[in-house]
KEKEDREN-6749 format. One line per 3 residues: number of its first residue (from 1); their letters; for each residue x, y, z of C-alpha. Coordinates in nm, 4 decimals, decimal comma. Layout:
REM residues N
NUM = a = X:Y:Z | ...;
REM end
This chain:
REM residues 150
1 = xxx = 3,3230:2,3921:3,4923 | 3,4355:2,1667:3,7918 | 3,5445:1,8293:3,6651;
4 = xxx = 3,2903:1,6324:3,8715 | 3,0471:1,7779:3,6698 | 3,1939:1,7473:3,3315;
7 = xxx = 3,2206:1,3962:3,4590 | 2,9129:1,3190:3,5426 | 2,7964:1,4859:3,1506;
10 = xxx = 2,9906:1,2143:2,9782 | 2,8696:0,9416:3,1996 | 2,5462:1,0433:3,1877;
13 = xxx = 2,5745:1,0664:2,7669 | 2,7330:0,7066:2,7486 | 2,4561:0,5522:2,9679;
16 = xxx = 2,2044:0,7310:2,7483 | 2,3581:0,5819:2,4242 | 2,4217:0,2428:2,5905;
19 = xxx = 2,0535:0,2506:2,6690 | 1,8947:0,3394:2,2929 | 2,1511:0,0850:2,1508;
22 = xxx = 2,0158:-0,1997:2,3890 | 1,6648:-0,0938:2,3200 | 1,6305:-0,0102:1,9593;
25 = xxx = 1,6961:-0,3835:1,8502 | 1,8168:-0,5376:1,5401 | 1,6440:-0,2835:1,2234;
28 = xxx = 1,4030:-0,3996:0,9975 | 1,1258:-0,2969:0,7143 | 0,7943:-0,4631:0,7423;
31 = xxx = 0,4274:-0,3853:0,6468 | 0,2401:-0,1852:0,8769 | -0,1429:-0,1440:0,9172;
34 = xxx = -0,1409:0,1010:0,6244 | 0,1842:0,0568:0,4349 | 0,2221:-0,0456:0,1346;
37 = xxx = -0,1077:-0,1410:0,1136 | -0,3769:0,0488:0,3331 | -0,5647:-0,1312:0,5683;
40 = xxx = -0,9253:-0,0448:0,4539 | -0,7953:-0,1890:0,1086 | -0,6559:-0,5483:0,3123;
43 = xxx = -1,0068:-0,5364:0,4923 | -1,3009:-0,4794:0,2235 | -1,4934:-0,7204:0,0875;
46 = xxx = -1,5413:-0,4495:-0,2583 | -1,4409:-0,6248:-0,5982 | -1,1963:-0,4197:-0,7491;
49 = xxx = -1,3805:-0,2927:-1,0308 | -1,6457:-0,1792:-0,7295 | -1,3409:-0,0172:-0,6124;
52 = xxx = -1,2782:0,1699:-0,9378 | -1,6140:0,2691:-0,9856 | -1,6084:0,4327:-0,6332;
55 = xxx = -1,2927:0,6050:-0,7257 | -1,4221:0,7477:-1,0631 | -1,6781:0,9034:-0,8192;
58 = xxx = -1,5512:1,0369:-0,5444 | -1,2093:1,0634:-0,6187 | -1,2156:1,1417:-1,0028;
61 = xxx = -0,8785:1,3086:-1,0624 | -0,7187:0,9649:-0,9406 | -0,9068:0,7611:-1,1203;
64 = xxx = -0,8545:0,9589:-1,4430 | -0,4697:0,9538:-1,4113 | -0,4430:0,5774:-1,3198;
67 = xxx = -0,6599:0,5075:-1,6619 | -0,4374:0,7709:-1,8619 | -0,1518:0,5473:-1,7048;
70 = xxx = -0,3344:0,2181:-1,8106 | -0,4382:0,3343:-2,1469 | -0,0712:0,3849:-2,1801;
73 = xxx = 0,0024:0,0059:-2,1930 | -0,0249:-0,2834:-2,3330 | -0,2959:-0,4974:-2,4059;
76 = xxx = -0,0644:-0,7495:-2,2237 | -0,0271:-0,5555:-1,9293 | -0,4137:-0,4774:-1,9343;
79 = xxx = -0,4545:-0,8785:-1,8672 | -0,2474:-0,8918:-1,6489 | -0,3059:-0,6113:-1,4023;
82 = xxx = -0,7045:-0,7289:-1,4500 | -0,6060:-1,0541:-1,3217 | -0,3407:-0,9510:-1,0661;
85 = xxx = -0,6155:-0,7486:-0,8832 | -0,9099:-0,9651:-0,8813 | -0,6283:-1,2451:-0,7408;
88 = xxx = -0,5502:-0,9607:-0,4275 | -0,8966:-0,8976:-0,3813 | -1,0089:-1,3420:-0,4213;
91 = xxx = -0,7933:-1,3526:-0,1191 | -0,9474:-1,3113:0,3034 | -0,7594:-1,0578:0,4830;
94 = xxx = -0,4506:-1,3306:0,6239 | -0,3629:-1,3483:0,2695 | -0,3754:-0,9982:0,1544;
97 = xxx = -0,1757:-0,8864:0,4754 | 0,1011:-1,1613:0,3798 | 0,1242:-1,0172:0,0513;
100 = xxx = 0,1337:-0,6452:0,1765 | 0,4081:-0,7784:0,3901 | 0,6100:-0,9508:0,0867;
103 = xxx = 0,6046:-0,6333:-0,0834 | 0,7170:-0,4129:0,1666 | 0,9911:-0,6252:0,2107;
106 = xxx = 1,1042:-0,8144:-0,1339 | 1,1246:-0,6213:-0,4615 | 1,0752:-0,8999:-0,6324;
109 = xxx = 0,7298:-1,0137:-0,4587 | 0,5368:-0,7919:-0,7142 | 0,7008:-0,8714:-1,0886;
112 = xxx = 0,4569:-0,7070:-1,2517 | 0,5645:-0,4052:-1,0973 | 0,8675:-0,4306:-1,3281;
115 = xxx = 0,6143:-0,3855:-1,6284 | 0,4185:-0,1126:-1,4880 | 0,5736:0,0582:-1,1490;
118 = xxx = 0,1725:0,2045:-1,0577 | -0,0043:-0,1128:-1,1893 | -0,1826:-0,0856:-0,8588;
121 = xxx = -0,1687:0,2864:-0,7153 | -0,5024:0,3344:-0,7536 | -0,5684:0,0445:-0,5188;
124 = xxx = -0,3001:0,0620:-0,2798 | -0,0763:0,3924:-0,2368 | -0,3317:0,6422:-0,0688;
127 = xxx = -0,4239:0,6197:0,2458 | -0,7269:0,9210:0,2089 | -0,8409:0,7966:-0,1903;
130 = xxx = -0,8983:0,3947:0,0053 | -1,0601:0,5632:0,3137 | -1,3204:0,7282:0,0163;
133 = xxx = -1,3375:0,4455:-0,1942 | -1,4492:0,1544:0,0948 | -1,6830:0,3997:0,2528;
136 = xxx = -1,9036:0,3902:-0,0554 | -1,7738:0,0944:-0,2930 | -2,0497:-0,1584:-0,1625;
139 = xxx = -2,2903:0,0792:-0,3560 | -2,1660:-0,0376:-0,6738 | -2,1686:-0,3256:-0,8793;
142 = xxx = -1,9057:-0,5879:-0,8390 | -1,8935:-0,7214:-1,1688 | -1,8656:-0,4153:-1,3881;
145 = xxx = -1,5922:-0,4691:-1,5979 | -1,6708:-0,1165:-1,7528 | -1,4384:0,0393:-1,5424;
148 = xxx = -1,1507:-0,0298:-1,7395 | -1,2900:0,1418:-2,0375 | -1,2314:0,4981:-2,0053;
REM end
């Protein structure tokens, strides 16, 4: 190979990786419109037990393994999760986006998490089972606590 051209390689290789470096900025994790928590989930104005009723009907395996998971705890942790996810779903969207952003970015912004990793899976970690569940949740209604009896 002439040495011009071998030349002009490596130049062209170092201005290439000078370039990405300069561009691809400092690194960092934050939420995005569907991670951690999907966006449909930030935006609808279903209670969660509307939510849960949705999912027993449209998405039935899910809901069935998220109560054999919740059956699986505590009394303690029943409270608790009950309350944790009428709080999320009290708040507008500016509120439940700055939580989905404190998770995805602080391990500590969820502790009950620590108790019970899924506390909230069936609420928040599937993009297609939210997409199903808001599309038909209004139809329920939003008070039902029997949701959490199964």
């Amino acid at each position: 190979m002439p040495r011009n051209y071998v030349k002009s390689l490596v130049a062209a290789a170092l201005l290439l990786g000078a370039s990405v470096t300069v561009s691809a900025g400092a690194a960092s994790a934050d939420a995005t419109d569907d991670y951690p928590i999907p966006n449909r989930m930030l935006k609808t104005q279903c209670t969660a037990e509307q939510i849960m009723a949705a999912a027993r009907d449209v998405e039935p395996v899910y809901y069935e393994r998220y109560m054999i998971d919740y059956n699986n705890k505590s009394a303690d942790v029943h409270q608790a999760v009950q309350d944790r996810i009428h709080w999320f779903y009290s708040m507008d969207y500016a509120g439940r986006r700055a939580y989905s952003e404190e998770i995805a970015t602080n391990i500590y912004g969820e502790s009950l998490a620590f108790a019970w990793p899924n506390w909230a899976k069936l609420f928040f970690n599937n993009k297609g089972v939210a997409a199903r569940t808001t599309d038909v949740c209004m139809q329920y209604p939003p008070d039902d606590m029997s949701v959490w009896n199964w």
